[in-house]
C-alpha positions as CSV (number, residue, x, y, z in Angstrom):
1,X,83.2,45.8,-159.4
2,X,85.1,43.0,-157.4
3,X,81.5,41.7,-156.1
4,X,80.1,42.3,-159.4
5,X,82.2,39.9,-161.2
6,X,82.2,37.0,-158.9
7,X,78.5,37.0,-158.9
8,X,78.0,37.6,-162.9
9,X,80.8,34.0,-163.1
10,X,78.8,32.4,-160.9
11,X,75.6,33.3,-162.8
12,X,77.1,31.7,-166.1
13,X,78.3,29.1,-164.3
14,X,75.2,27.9,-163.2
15,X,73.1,28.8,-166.4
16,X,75.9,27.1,-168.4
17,X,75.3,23.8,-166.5
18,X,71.6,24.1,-166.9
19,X,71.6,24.2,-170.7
20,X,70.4,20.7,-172.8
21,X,73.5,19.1,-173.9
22,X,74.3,16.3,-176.8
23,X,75.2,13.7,-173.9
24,X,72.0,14.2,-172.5
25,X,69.7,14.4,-175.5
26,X,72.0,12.9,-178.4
27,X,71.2,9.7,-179.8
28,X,73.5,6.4,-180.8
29,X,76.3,7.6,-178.6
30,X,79.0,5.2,-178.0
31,X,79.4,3.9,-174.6
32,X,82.7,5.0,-172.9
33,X,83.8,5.1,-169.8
34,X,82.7,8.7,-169.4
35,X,78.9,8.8,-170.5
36,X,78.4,5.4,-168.5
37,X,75.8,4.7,-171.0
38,X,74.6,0.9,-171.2
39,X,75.7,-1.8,-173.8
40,X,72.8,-3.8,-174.8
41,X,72.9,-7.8,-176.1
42,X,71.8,-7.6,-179.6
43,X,68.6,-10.3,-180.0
44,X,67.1,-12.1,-183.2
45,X,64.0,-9.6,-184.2
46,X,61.0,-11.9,-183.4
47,X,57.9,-11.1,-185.4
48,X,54.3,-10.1,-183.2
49,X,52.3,-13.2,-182.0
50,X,48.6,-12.5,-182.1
51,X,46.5,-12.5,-178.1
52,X,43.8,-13.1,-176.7
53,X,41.4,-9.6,-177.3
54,X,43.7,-8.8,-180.7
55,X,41.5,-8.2,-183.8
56,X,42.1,-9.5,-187.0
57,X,40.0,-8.6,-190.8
58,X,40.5,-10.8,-193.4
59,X,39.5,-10.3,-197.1
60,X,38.5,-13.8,-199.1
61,X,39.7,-13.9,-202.8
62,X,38.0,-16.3,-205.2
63,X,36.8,-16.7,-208.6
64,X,33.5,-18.0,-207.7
65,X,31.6,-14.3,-206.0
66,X,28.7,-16.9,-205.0
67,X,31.3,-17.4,-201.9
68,X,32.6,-14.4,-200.9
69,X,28.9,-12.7,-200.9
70,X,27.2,-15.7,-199.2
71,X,30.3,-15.7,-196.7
72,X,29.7,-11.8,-196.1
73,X,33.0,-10.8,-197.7
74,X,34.6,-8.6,-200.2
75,X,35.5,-9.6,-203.8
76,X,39.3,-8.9,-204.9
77,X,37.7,-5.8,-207.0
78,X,36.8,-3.8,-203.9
79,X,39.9,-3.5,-202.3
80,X,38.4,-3.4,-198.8
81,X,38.0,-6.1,-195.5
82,X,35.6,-7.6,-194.1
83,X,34.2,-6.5,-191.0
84,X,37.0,-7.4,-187.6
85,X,37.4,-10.6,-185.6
86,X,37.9,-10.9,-181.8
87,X,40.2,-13.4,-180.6
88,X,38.7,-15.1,-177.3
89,X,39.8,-16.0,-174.1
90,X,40.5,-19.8,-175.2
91,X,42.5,-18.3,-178.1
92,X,40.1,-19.2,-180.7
93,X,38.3,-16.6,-183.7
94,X,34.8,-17.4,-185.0
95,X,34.7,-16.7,-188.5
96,X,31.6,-17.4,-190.1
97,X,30.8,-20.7,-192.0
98,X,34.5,-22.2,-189.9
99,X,34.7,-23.7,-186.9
100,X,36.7,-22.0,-184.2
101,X,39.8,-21.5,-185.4
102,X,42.9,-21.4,-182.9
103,X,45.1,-18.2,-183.7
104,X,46.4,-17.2,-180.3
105,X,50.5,-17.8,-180.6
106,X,50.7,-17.5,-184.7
107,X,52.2,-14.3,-186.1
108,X,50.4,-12.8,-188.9
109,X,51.7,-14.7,-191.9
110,X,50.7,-18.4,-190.1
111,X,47.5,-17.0,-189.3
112,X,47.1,-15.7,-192.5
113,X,47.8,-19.9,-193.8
114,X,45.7,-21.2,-191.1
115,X,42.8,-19.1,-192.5
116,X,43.6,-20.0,-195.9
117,X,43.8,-24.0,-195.5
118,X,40.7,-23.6,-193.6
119,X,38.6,-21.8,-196.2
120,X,40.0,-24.4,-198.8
121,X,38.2,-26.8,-197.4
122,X,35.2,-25.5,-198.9
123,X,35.6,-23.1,-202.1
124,X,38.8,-25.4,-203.5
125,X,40.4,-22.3,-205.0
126,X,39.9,-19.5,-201.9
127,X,43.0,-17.3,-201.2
128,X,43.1,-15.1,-197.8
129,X,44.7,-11.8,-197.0
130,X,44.8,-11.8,-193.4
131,X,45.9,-8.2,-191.2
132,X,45.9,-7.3,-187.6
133,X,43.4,-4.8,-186.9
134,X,44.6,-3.3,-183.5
135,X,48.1,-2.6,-185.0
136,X,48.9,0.6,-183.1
137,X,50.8,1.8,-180.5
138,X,50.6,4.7,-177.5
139,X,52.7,7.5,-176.4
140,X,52.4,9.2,-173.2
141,X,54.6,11.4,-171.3
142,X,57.0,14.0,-172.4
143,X,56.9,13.4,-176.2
144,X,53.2,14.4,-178.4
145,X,51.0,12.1,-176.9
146,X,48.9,10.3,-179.0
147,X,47.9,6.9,-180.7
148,X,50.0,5.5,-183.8
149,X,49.4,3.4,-186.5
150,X,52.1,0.5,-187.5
151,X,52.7,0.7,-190.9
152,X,55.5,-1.5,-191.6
153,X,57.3,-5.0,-189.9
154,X,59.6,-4.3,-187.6
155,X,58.9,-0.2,-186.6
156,X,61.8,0.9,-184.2
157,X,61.6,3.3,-181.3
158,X,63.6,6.2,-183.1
159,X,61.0,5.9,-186.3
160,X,57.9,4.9,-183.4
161,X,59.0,8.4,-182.0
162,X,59.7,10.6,-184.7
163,X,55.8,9.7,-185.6
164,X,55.1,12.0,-182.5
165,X,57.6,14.7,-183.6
166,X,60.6,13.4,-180.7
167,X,60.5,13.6,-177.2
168,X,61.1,16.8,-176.3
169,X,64.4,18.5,-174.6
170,X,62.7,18.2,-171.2
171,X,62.0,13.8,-171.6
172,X,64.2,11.8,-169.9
173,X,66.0,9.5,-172.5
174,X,67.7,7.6,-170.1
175,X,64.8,6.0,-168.4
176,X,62.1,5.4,-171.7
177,X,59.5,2.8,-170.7
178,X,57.5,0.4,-172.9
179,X,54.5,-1.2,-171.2
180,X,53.8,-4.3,-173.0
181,X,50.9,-6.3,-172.8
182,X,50.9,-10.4,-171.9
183,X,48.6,-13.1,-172.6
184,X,46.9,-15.3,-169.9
185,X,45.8,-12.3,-167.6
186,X,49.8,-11.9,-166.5
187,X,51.1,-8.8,-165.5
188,X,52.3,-6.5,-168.2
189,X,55.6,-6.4,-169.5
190,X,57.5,-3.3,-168.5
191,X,61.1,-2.5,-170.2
192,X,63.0,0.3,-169.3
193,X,65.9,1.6,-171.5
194,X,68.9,4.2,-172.2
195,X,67.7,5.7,-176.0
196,X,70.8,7.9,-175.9
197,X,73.2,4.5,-176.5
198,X,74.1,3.0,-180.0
199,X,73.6,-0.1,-178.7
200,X,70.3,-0.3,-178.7
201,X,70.1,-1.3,-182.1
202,X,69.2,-4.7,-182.6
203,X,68.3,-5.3,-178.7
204,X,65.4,-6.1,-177.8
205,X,64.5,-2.5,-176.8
206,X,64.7,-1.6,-180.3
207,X,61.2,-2.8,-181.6
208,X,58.1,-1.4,-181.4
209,X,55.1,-3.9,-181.6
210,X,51.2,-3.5,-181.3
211,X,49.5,-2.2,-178.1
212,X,52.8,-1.1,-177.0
213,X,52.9,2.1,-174.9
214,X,55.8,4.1,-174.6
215,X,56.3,6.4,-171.5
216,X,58.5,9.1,-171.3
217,X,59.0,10.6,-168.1
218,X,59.9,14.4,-167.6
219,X,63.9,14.8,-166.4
220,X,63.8,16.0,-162.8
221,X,66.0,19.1,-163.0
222,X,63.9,20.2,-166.3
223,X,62.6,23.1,-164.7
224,X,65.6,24.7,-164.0
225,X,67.4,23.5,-167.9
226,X,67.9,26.3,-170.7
227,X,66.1,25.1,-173.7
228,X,68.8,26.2,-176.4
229,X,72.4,28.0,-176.3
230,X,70.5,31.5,-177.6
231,X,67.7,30.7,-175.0
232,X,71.2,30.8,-172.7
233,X,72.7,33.8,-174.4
234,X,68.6,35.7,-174.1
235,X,68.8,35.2,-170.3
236,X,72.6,36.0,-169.7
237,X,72.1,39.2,-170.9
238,X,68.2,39.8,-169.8
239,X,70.2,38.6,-166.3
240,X,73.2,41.3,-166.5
241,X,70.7,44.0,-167.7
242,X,68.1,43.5,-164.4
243,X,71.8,42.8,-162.1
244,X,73.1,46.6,-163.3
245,X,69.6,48.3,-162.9
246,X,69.9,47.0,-159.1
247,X,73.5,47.8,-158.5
248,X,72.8,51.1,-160.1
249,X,69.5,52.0,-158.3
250,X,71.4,50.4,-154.7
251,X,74.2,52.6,-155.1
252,X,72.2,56.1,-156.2
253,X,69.7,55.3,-152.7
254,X,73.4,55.4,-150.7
255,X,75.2,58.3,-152.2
């Protein structure tokens, strides 16, 4: 009975280690000296600057529907865009009846008034509602994979990934990786992060922005980790149950 215990304390010790924890799955802990979690510089939100191979659609608003039909538009009425625009290599968009308008660099809303000012110049009282097309982002890894729209300025990584339902037990939240893409055929951008810190609020981890992909890599002892406490409590006594058959069979086979 000695030999029995010992080896049922060291069964629960071990199981109890393996189970999913809040330090290692919690969110917006506070760094202490205990978690060694990292504390983050918090940086000015800077809004998405369109590149070369973006999209953009554009709908042309004016009084005057001789324009926006000869230009191949929609009216205001319809609700709908016009058909998407490529931004080249050199940076520029060809929109039809314009010259080549520069829009690599410009965020959304100074596209939007480059468009505008340009379109002025010939229907006097034109008004343009300029979107980014391509506004999604990826998730691959340990989380429900999948491509996700943007729907709003300034999506964050906890909304970015409760879109895909959370990474799951087994992701590793201390390494998440963004792959971000850079103009001018450089290298993209990788940043690697701790999710599981409060500090990442407001650094410059904390945004999501289009064509981003997030990784999530799978934690390395995963295989061996208890999903839940009643997962723990299921195998405890599925472990005790299959321990006494043995004991009881070994010591019938040596009366």
């Amino acid at each position: 009975m000695k030999k029995i215990s010992i080896i049922l304390l060291g069964l629960v010790a071990v199981l109890m280690s393996s189970c999913y924890s809040h330090r290692v799955i919690g969110y917006l802990q506070e760094p202490t000296k205990a978690n060694k979690l990292p504390v983050y510089d918090s940086v000015s939100y800077e809004p998405y600057r369109i590149r070369v191979n973006d999209e953009i659609i554009y709908r042309l608003i004016s009084m005057d529907e001789t324009y926006t039909k000869m230009l191949g538009t929609n009216n205001i009425s319809s609700g709908q865009y016009a058909n998407s625009y490529r931004v080249h290599a050199d940076g520029t968009v060809d929109i039809p009846f314009l010259k080549p308008l520069k829009l690599q660099g410009l965020t959304e809303v100074e596209a939007q008034d480059t468009l505008r000012a340009a379109f002025k110049e010939i229907i006097p009282d034109a008004d343009v509602k300029l979107a980014l097309y391509n506004k999604y982002f990826s998730v691959i890894g340990d989380a429900n994979a999948g491509q996700f729209y943007i729907y709003k300025e300034k999506l964050n990584i906890f909304q970015a990934l409760a879109m895909t339902g959370d990474v799951m037990n087994s992701g590793d939240r201390r390494h998440i990786r963004i792959i971000r893409p850079r103009d001018n055929g450089q290298e993209p951008e990788i940043l690697e992060f701790d999710m599981r810190t409060n500090s990442i609020i407001d650094s410059k981890y904390y945004y999501v922005y289009p064509n981003d992909v997030i990784y999530v890599a799978r934690q390395k002892n995963s295989f061996y980790t208890v999903p839940s406490y009643s997962g723990f409590i299921g195998l405890i006594t599925s472990s005790v149950a299959l321990l006494t058959t043995v004991l009881n069979y070994v010591a019938y086979m040596y009366k």
